[in-house]
C-alpha positions as CSV (number, residue, x, y, z in Angstrom):
1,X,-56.7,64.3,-8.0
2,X,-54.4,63.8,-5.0
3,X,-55.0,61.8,-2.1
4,X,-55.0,64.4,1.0
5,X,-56.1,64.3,4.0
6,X,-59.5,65.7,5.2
7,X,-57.6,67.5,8.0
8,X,-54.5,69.1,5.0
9,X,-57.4,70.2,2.6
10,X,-59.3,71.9,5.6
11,X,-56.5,73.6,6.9
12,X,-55.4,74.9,2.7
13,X,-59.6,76.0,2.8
14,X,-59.4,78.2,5.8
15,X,-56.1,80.0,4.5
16,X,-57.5,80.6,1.4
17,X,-60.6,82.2,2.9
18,X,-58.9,84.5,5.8
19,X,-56.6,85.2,2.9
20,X,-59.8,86.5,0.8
21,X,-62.4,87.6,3.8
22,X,-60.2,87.7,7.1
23,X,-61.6,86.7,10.3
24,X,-65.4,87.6,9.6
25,X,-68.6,85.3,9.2
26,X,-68.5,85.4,5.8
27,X,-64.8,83.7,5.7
28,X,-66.4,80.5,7.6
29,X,-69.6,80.5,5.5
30,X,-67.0,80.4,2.4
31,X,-65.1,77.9,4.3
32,X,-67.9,75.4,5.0
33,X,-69.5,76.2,1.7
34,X,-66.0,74.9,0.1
35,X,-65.6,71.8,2.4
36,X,-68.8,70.4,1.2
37,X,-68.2,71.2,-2.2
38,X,-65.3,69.4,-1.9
39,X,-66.7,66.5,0.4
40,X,-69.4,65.9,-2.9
41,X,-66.6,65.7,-5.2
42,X,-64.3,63.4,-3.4
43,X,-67.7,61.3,-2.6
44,X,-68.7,61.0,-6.6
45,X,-65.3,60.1,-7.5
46,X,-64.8,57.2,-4.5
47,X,-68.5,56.1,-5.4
48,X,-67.7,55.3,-9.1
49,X,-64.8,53.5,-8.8
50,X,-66.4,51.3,-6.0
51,X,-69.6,50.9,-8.6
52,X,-67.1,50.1,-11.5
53,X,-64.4,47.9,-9.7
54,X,-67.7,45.9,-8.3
55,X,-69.4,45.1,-11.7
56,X,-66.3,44.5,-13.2
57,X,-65.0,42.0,-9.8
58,X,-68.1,40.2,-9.1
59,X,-69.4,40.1,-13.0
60,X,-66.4,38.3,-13.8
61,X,-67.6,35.2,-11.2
62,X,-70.8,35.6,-11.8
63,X,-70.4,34.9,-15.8
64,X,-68.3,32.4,-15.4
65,X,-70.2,30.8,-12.9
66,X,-73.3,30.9,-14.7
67,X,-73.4,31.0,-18.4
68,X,-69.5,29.5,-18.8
69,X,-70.9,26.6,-15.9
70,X,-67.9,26.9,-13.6
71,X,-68.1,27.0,-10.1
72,X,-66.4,30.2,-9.1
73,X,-69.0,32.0,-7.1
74,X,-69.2,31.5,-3.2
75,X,-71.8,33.6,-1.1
76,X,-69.0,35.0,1.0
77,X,-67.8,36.7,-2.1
78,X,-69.8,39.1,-2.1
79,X,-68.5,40.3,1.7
80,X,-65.3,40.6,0.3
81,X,-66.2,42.7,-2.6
82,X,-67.6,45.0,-0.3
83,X,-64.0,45.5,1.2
84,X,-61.6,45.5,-2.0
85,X,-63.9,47.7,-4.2
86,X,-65.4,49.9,-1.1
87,X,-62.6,49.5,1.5
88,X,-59.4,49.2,-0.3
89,X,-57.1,50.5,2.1
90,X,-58.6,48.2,4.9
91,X,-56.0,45.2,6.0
92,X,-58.5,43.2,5.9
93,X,-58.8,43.9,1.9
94,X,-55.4,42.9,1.8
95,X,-54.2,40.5,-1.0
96,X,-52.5,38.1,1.8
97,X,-55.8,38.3,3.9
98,X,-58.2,38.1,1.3
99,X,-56.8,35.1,-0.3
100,X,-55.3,33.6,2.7
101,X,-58.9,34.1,4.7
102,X,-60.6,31.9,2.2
103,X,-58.2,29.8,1.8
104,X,-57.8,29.0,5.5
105,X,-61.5,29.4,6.0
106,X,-62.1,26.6,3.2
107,X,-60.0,24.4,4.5
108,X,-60.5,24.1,8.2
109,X,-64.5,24.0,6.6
110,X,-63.8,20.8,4.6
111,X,-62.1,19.1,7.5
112,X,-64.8,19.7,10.1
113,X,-67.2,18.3,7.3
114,X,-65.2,15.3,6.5
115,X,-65.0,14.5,10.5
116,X,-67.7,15.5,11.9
117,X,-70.6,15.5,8.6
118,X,-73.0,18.0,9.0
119,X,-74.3,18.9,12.1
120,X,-74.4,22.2,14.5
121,X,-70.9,21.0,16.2
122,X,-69.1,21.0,12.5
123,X,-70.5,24.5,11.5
124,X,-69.2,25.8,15.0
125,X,-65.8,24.3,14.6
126,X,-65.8,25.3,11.3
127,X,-66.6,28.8,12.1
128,X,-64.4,29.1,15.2
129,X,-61.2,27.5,14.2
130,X,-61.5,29.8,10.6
131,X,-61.6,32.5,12.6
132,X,-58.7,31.9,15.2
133,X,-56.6,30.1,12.2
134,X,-57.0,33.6,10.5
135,X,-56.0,35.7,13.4
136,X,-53.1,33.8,14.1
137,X,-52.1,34.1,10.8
138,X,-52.8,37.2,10.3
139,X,-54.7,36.9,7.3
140,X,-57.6,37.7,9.0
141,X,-60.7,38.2,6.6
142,X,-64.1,38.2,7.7
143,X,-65.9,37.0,4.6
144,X,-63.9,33.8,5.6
145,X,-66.1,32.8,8.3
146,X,-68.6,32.6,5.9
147,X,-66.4,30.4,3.2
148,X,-66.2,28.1,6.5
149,X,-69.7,27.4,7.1
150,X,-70.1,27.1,3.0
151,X,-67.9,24.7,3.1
152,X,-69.7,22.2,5.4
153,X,-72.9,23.6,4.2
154,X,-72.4,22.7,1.0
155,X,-70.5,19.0,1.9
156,X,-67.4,20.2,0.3
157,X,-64.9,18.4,-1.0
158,X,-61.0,19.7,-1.0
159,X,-61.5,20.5,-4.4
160,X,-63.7,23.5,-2.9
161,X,-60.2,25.0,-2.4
162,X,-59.5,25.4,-5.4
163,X,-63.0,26.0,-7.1
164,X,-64.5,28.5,-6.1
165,X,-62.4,30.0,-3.3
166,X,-58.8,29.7,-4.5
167,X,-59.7,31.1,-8.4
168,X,-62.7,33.3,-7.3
169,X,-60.8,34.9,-4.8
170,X,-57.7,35.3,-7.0
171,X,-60.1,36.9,-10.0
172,X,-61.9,39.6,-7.2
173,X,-58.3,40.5,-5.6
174,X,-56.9,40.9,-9.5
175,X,-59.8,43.3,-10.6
176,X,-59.3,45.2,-7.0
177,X,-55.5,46.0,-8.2
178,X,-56.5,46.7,-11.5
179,X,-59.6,49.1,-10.6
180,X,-57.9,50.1,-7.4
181,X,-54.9,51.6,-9.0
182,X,-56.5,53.0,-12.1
183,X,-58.4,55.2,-9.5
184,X,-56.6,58.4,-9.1
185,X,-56.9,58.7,-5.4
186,X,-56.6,54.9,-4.9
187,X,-53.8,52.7,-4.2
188,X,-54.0,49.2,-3.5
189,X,-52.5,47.3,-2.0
190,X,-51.2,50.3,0.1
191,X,-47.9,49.6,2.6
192,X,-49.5,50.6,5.4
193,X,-52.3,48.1,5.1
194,X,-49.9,45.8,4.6
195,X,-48.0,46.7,8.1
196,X,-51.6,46.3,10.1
197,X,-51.9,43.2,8.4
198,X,-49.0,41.5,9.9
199,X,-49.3,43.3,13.1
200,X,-52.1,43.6,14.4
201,X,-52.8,47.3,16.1
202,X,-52.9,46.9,20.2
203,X,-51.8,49.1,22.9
204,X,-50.6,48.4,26.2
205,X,-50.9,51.2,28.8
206,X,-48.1,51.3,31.5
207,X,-50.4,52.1,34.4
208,X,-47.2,53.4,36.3
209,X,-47.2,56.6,34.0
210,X,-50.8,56.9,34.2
211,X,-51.8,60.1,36.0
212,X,-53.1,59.5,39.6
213,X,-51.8,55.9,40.1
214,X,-50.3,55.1,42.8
């Protein structure tokens, strides 16, 4: 199924039904009637391949984490599956910022701990500096905030970076292009996330041209 817009298969609905019932209430019954048909359908599809991409992303961690005893799962990974498997054409599901974010996250994390130990000034840091580190970046992923505060949480070491983030990271982002682009309506990672990504969306209004300023 192709990936149209709400607005193009609205517009293709009504012509069909003034084509069949003209400008009468039974042409906008037919018309709604479609719409939500078509709503359902697009709905079922974008559900299951959220569902499968999910099982498949965080199942992976989660066995090897438990029964294969290697540390690849991080609470914050579960935040991020929400946005590569539900979100896909979100920046911030991004390759660059999903593995970036952690990464940046993790290490800032690690630092405050290592400096500071654990206390309510090294989670702040943590969490602060992730956050600004990530924006300047522009890898900004908000599950990293949380990989920040896991990191001095936890008393990480710089092998944190590696396992869990680094490889956990790397193992969701790989199912997300695999599920992501199996999906018929799905493509990740898309071009134009990419473009938000690394430039941030901001407007600046020229007050001059602004009706009624002086």
């Amino acid at each position: 199924m192709t990936d149209v817009t709400v607005t193009d298969d609205r517009e293709k609905v009504r012509s069909i039904c003034l084509m069949e019932f003209g400008e009468t209430g039974v042409q906008r019954q037919e018309e709604n009637r479609y719409l939500f048909r078509l709503t359902l359908r697009k709905d079922f599809h974008d559900h299951f391949w959220t569902f499968i991409g999910s099982i498949i992303g965080l199942g992976s961690v989660a066995f090897l984490a438990l029964p294969m005893h290697l540390p690849l799962l991080a609470g914050s990974f579960g935040a991020s599956a929400v946005l590569l498997y539900s979100l896909p054409h979100s920046p911030l599901a991004h390759p660059k910022n999903v593995l970036g974010g952690h990464m940046i996250s993790a290490l800032i994390g690690v630092i405050c701990f290592r400096i500071l130990g654990l206390s309510w000034i090294s989670l702040t840091l943590a969490g602060t500096l992730a956050i600004l580190a990530m924006r300047i970046t522009h890898t900004t992923h908000p599950p990293g905030g949380a990989t920040a505060l896991i990191a001095v949480m936890s008393k990480a070491g710089f092998w944190f970076l590696l396992m869990p983030i680094g490889l956990g990271a790397l193992i969701l982002t790989a199912v997300a292009y695999l599920i992501n682009n199996l999906a018929p309506h799905r493509t990740y990672p898309t071009a134009q996330s990419a473009e938000k990504s690394d430039h941030p969306s901001f407007s600046i209004v020229d007050r001059s041209e602004t009706p009624g300023h002086p």
